[in-house]
Every structure is written in C-alpha cells, then in structure tokens.
C-alpha positions in Angstrom: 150.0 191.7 195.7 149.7 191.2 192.2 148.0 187.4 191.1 149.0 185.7 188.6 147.5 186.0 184.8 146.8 182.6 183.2 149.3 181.2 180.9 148.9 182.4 177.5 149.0 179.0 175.6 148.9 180.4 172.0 152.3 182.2 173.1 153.8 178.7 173.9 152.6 176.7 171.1 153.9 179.8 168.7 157.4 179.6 170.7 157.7 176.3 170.3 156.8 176.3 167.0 159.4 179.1 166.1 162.1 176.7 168.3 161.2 173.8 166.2 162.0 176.2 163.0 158.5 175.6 161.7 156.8 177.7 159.9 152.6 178.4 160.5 151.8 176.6 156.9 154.1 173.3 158.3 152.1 173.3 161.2 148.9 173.8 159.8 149.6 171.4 157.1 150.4 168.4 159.7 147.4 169.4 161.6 144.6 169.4 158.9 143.6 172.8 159.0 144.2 176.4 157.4 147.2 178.4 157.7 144.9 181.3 159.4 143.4 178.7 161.8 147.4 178.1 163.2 147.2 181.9 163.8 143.9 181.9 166.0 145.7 179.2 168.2 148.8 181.5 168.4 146.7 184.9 169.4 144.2 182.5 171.5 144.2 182.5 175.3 143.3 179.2 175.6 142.1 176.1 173.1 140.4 173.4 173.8 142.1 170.3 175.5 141.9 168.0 172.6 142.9 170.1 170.0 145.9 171.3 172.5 147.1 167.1 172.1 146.7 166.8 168.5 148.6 170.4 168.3 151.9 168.9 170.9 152.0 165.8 169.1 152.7 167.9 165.5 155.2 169.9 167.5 157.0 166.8 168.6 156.2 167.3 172.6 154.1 166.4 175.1 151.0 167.9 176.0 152.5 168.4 179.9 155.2 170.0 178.1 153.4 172.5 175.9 151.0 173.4 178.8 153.8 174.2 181.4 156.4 175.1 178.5 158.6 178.5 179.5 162.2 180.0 177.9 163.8 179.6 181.2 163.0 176.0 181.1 164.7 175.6 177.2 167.5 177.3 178.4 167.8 175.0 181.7 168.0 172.1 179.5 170.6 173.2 177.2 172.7 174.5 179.8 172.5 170.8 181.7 173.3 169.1 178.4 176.1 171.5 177.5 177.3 170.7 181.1 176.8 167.1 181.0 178.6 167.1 177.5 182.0 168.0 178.7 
C-alpha cells in the first residue's frame, strides 16, 4: 500500500494564486518581498508557518484554507452555490 506524500504547499499557494488571477509580482508586491522569492514559495515543499499566514492573508484566505486547499474542494463550492442559486 502506497502512503501518502505530504502536501505540496507551494503547489496550493501557486493555485490559489492563479484562481485569484494574480500574478507572482502582485503577490510579491503585497507581501514585501522579490518577485523570485514568490517563486521559491511556489517550488517549495514546505514554508515556514508564519510566513504561510502572512502569505493566506495576501491571497484573501485562511491559513486552514490554504493548508488543506484542493481543486475538488473549489469545484465543490461552486457546484453548491450554482445549486443553491437556482
């Protein structure tokens, strides 16, 4: 049986990011920090947990959110609001 791998958090922040239709120079911009430093979070494994807070807040979601963030679970809520909509 195959165990799990560890969340790759630089994937979600990116994701969101990309959802959020900002670019790397926004984010870095809002955060204090270089362009290129917004691509080391993005390839990174893991960052540390208070630069993880400051980097939810600049994308506009909780840091619960970013950490257990997945495309099933966008796709979940649009599908409930679309349904509750009508």
């Amino acid at each position: 049986m195959e165990t799990p791998s560890k969340p790759h958090i630089g994937r979600k922040i990116s994701r969101i990011r990309e959802l959020r239709g900002m670019k790397q120079e926004a984010l870095a911009q809002v955060l204090g920090v270089s362009q290129q430093t917004v691509s080391n979070f993005e390839n990174s494994e893991e960052v540390e947990e208070s630069r993880l807070g400051e980097i939810a807040s600049a994308l506009g979601v909780t840091l619960e959110g970013l950490k257990h963030f997945t495309e099933e679970s966008v796709f979940n809520k649009i599908n409930n609001f679309h349904d509750n909509a009508i």
